[in-house]
N, C-alpha and C positions, 0 to 999 in steps of 0.2 A: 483365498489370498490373505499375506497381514495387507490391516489397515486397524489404524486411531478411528475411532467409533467414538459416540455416544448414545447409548441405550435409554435416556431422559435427562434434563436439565438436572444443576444444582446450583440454585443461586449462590447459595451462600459458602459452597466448596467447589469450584467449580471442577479444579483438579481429582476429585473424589467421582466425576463422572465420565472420566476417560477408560477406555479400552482400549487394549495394545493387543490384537491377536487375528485371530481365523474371522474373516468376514467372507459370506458369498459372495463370487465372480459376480463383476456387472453382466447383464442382458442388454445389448444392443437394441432397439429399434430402430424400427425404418428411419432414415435420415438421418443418425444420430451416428458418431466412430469411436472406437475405443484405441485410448492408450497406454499405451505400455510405460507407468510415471518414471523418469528417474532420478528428478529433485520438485519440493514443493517447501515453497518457503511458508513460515509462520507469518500471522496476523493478529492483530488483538481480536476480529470479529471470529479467532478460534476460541478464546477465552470469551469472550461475548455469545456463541453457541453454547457452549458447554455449561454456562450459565442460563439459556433460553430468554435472554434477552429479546429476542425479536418479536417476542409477543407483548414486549411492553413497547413496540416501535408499530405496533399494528401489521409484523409481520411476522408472522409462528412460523415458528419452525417445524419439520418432519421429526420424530424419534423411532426406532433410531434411525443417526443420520451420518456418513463418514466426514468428517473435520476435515478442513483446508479447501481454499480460495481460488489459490495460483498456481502454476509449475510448468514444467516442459517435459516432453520426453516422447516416444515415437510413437507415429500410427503404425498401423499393421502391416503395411508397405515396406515401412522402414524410413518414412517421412519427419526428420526431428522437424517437431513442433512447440509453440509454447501457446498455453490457453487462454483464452478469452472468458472469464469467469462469470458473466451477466448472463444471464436468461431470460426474453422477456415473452413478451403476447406476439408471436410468427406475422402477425399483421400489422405491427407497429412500425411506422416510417420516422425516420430519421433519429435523432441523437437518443440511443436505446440508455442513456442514465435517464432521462425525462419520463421512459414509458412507467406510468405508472403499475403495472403488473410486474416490473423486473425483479429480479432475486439474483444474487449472486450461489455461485454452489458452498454447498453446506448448509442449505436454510432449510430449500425441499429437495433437492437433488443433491446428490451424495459428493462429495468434494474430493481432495486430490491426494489424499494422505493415504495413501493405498498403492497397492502394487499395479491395479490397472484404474483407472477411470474412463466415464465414455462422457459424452459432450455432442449437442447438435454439430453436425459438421460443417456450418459456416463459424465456429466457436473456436479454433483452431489457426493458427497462426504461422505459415512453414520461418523458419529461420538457418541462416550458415552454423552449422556445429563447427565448422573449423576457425569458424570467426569470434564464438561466443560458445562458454563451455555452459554444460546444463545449468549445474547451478545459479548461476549467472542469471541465465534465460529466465530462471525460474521467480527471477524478481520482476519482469517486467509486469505480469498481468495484473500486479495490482499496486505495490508499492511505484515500483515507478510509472505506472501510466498515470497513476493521481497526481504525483509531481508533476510530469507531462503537460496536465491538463491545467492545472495550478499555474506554471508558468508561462506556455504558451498560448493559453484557453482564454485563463480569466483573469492574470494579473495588469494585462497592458502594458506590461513590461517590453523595453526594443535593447537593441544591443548596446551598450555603453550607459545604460541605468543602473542603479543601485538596488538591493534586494538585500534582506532580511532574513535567514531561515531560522526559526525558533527551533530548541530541541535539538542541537546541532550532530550528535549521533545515531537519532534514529531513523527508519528504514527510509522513511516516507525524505525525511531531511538528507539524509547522506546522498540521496537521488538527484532531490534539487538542489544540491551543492554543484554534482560532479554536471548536470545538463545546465546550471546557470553558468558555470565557468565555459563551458562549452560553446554556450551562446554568446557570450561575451561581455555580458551582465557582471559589475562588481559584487563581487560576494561576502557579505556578513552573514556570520552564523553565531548563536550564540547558546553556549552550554553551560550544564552545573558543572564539571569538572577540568581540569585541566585536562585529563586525558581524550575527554570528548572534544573538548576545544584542539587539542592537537591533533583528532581524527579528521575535523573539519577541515583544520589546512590542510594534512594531507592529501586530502580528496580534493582540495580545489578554491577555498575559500581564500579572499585574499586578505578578511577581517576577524578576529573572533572577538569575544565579551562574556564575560558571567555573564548567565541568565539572570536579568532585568537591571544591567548596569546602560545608563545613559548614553546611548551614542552622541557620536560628537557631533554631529547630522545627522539629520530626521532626511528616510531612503524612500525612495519610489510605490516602493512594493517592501510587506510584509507575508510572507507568507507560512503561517500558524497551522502545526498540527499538534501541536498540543490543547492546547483549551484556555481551562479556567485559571490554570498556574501560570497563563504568558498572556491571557489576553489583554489586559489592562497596558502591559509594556508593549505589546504590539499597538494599543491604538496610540502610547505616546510616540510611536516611534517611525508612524510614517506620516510624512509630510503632506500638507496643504493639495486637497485633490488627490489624492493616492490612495494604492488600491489595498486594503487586507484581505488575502484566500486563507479561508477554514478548511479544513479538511477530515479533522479528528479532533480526540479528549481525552487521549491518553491520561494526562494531566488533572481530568473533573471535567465534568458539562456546563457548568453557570459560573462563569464571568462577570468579574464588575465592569460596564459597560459605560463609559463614559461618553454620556448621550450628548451633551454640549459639542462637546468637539466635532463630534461624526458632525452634525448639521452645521455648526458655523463653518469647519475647518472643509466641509463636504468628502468625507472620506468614506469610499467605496469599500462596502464590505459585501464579500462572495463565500459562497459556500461550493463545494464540487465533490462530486463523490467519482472514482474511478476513472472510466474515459468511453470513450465510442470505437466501436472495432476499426473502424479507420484510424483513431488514431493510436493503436497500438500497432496498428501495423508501419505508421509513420513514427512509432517510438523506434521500433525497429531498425527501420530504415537509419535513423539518426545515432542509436548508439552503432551500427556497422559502420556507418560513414566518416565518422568523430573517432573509431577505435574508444570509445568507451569501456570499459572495466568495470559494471556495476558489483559495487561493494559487499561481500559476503563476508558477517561478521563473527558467525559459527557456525559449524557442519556438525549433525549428529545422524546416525542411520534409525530408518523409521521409529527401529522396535524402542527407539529413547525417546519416544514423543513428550512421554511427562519430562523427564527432566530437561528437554528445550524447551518445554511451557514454562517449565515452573522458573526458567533465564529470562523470559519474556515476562511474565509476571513481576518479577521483582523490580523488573524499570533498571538495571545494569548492562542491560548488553548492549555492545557498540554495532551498529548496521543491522543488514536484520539474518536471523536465523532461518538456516536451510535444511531439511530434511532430507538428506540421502536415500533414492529409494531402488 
């Protein structure tokens, strides 16, 4: 089958350690189903693979190992599905981001960037194909479940609050744009460019700002996937008692952290990584009921995996990138 490979890390090229061609069919095991992919969107932890990062996170990766997170596409039935991308210890109860043995796929299990992939079968998620087209589908298991979590999880955010999304056209951002308006949450977003600023309204924001210009009002909730290049503006910028969700560092990892303020002002800061199979199957439920349109910002088919990387590398592309497969 094709599939985006990598045959060993490169830190320092990460794109010099991709493979675009013949990989062997997956093997099934007992419990476990195969799918037939037909989109999988891009992530930075593909460019963070490729690199072998996760051995400096105290979690190594397999080599080689097939590239990609998330996607959708049918079981053998003929069951469109979209994936649930955690795998954790089979005996672990409740919120599977906590269990400490989890992996998402691509670390040791082969990921989605391929013509078939397989997955334990409670990892699987059915959804309406008439209601929601692949690509689409194929944002939810990981970009928009983090948002998901981000604002219904851990920001404290209710309806008719104010909200903050740094970084206002990418994946993880265009998400909790389009589910903050949804919820009914005023929406600020704020980008480097004009063009990103007018993706933001268009998806739903009722505010934008250059990234780290002063709002007129300090908002409820901040919520940051970017990093070190917003964090400092994120902590001026939400008010007395309120909450900041982290997510990522697109941006950088180390933040100037302005410790005064967290303790006098008391501001809540959270960190979240992905979501719990419930609740993507309640993201689900919410973009069918809402008629949401999650945002697809370019389509390319498998065999151009470097050059959708090398879109995402560069920090230019607006929503996030889907791979046709």
């Amino acid at each position: 089958m094709l599939a985006a490979y990598a045959d060993a890390p490169n830190y320092d090229d990460p794109l010099a350690a991709l493979k675009v061609g013949d990989h062997p069919d997956p093997v099934v095991p007992e419990g476990w189903v195969r799918i037939k992919m037909a989109a999988a969107s891009l992530n930075w932890h593909d460019l963070w693979a490729l690199r072998g990062m996760g051995s400096h996170w105290g979690r190594p990766e397999r080599f080689p190992i097939v590239l990609g997170c998330d996607g959708a596409g049918r079981l053998d039935d003929g069951t469109p599905v979209i994936i649930y991308p955690i795998i954790g210890n089979p005996n672990w109860k409740g919120d599977e981001t906590l269990d400490p043995d989890r992996e998402v796929l691509s670390e040791r299990y082969d990921g989605t960037l391929a013509e078939y992939t397989i997955v334990p079968a409670r990892n699987v998620v059915p959804f309406p194909d008439d209601k929601l087209s692949y690509p689409a589908a194929a944002l939810l298991g990981a970009a928009w479940i983090t948002a998901y979590r981000m604002l219904f999880i851990k920001s404290d955010l209710k309806p008719g609050q104010s909200m903050l999304v740094q970084g206002a056209a990418g994946g993880v951002s265009t998400a909790l744009i389009e589910l903050g308006r949804a919820a009914g949450m005023e929406v600020w977003a704020a980008g480097r460019s004009e063009e990103k600023r007018a993706l933001a309204k268009r998806l739903g924001a009722h505010h934008t700002i250059e990234s780290g210009a002063k709002l007129p009002v300090q908002v409820d909730a901040v919520l940051d996937t970017v990093g070190e290049a917003t964090w400092e503006h994120s902590i001026a910028s939400v008010r007395t008692g309120g909450t900041i969700v982290t997510c990522g560092m697109s941006g950088g990892a180390v933040g100037k952290t302005d410790i005064p303020r967290i303790w006098i002002e008391q501001i809540n800061i959270r960190g979240t990584f992905n979501g719990t199979l419930q609740e993507l199957r309640d993201l689900v439920s919410f973009v069918v009921l809402h008629k949401l349109n999650p945002y697809v910002g370019s389509l390319f088919p498998l065999k151009r995996t470097e050059e959708a990387l090398r879109k995402l590398a560069d920090g230019k592309q607006l929503g996030k990138i889907v791979l046709e497969i």
